[in-house]
N, C-alpha and C positions, 0 to 999 in steps of 0.2 A: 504494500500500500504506500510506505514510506518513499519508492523508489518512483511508483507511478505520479506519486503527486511531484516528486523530482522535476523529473521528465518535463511533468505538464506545466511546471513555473520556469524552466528554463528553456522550453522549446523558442519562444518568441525572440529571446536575446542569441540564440544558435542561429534561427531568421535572418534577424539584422546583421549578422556577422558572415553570413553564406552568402548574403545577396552584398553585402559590401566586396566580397573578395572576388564576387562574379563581375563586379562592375569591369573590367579589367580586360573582358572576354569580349573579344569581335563580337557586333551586333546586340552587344546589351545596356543599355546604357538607363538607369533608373531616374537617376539626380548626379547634379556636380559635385554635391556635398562629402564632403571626408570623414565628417563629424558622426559620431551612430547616432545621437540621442537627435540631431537634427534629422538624419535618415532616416530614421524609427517616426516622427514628426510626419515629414512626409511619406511616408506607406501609410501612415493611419489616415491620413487625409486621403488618400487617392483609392487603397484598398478596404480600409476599415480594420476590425479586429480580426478579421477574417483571415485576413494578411497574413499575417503574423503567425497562425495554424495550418497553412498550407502544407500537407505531407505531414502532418501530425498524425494522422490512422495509423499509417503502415509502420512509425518507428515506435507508436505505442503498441500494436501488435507484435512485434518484436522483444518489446520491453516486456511486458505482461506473462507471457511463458515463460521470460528467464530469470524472473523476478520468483515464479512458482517452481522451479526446477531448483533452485540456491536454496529454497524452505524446505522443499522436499529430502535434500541429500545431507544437510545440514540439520 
């Protein structure tokens, strides 16, 4: 439980940090900005919270089994 809730408060700041470091990549370009907290600013504005949980399913599906497999053996 402790792990899932993990996950699910620091997914958003993992967000900001992926899409900043994609900025970089031919053909992606989000904002000028350097700064996360101002990055993070404009995603909320343009995507909403929403943003910010994108591909949240599939690494909490991941997370979720092996969070129960470490209880299990342990």
């Amino acid at each position: 439980m402790a792990s899932t809730l993990a996950y699910s408060f620091c997914y958003p700041l993992d967000t900001v940090k992926r899409r900043m470091q994609a900025e970089g990549s031919p053909g992606y370009k989000f904002t000028d900005t350097n700064n996360e907290i101002n990055y993070a600013k404009q995603m909320l504005k343009a995507e909403g919270v929403i943003g910010f949980y994108k591909g949240f399913v599939p690494g909490l599906i991941r997370t979720v089994p092996m969070c129960f497999m470490q209880f299990i053996v342990y």
